[in-house]
C-alpha positions in Angstrom: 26.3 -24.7 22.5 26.8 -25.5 18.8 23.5 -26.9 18.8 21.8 -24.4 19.7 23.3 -22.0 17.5 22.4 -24.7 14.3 18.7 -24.6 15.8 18.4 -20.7 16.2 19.8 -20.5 12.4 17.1 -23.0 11.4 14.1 -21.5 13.1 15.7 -18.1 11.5 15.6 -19.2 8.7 12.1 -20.7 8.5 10.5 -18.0 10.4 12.1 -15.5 7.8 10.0 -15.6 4.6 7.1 -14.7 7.2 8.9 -11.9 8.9 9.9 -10.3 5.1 6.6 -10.0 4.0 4.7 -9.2 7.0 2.7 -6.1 7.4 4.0 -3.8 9.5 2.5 -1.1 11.6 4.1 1.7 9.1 1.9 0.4 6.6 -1.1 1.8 8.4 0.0 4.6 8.3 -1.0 4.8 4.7 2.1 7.3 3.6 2.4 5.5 0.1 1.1 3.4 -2.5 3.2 1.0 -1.1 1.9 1.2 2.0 -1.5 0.6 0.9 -0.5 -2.3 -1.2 1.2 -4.0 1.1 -2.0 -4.1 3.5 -4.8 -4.8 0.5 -2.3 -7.7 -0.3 -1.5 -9.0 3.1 -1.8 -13.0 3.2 -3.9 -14.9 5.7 -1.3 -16.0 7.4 0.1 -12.6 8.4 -0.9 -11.5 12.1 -2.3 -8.3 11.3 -4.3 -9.9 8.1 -7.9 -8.9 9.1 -7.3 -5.5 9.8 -5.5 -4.9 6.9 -7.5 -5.9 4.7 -10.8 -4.0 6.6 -8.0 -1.1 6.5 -7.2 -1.5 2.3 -11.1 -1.8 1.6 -12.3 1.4 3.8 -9.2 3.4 3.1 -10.5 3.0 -1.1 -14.5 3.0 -0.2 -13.7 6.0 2.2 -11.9 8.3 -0.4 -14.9 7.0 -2.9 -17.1 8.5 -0.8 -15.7 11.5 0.3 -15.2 12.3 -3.6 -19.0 11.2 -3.9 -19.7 13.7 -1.6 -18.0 16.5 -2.5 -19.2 16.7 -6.2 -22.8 16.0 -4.6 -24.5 14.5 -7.0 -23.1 17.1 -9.7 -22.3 15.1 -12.4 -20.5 18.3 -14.2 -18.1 18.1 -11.4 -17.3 14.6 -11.7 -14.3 13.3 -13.2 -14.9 9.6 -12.6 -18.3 7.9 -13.8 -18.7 4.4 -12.9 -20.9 2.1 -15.1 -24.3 1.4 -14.7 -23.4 -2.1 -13.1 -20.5 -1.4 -11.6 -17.9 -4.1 -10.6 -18.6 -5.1 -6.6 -16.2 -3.9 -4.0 -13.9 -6.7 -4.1 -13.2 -6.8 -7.9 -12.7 -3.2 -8.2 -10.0 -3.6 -5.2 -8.1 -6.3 -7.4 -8.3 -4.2 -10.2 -6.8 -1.5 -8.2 -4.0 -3.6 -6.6 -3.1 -5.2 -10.5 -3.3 -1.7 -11.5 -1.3 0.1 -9.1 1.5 -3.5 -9.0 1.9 -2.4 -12.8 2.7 0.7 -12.2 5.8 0.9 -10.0 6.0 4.6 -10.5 3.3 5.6 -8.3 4.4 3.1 -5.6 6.0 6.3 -3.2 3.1 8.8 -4.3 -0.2 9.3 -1.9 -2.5 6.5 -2.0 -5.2 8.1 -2.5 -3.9 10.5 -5.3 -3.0 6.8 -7.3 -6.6 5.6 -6.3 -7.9 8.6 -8.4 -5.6 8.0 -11.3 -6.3 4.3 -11.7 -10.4 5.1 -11.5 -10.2 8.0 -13.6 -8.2 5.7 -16.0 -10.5 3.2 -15.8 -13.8 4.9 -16.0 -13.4 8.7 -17.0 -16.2 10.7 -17.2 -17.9 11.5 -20.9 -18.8 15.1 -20.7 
């Protein structure tokens, strides 16, 4: 009986870094910052890596766009103004998540209200 107990502690205790930072399914829900974070980072070795990442990547491209579309091509109305070469997907989402890590503030705001505050930081509009 002992032994056993001795091997559940040790296969607690080795399974339990993974279990701490795991994603879990609250995350996708997307309430806060936090949330979002804690998917874009996820590591490869967390089950729910893949759509986590596909989740952290179209949550951002998806807000982009829906801005994009609702200034419609109005530059007037726009309020953030990407370069001419922009950075690709993937470096503007580690800027983001350095961003956002910096900021510890914002962690239990709306994700996508700190996604407009990083980009309009990072690239506001001259007008």
């Amino acid at each position: 009986m002992r032994r056993q107990v001795i091997w559940l502690f040790l296969m607690v205790m080795v399974l339990m870094p993974v279990v701490v930072g795991a994603v879990t399914e609250a995350d996708f829900e997307a309430k806060t910052t936090q949330n979002l974070l804690n998917l874009c980072t996820a590591l490869p070795d967390d089950p729910h890596y893949r759509e986590a990442i596909n989740f952290c990547e179209g949550y951002l491209v998806g807000a982009y766009q829906y801005y994009l579309s609702e200034i419609g091509g109005d530059m007037r109305e726009a309020f953030v103004c990407l370069p001419p070469s922009p950075p690709s997907r993937n470096e503007t989402v580690r800027m983001f998540i350095a961003w956002a890590q910096a900021r510890p503030e914002y962690l239990n705001e709306r994700p996508v209200e700190t996604e407009f505050r990083f980009l309009t930081e990072k690239w506001p509009c001259q007008h």
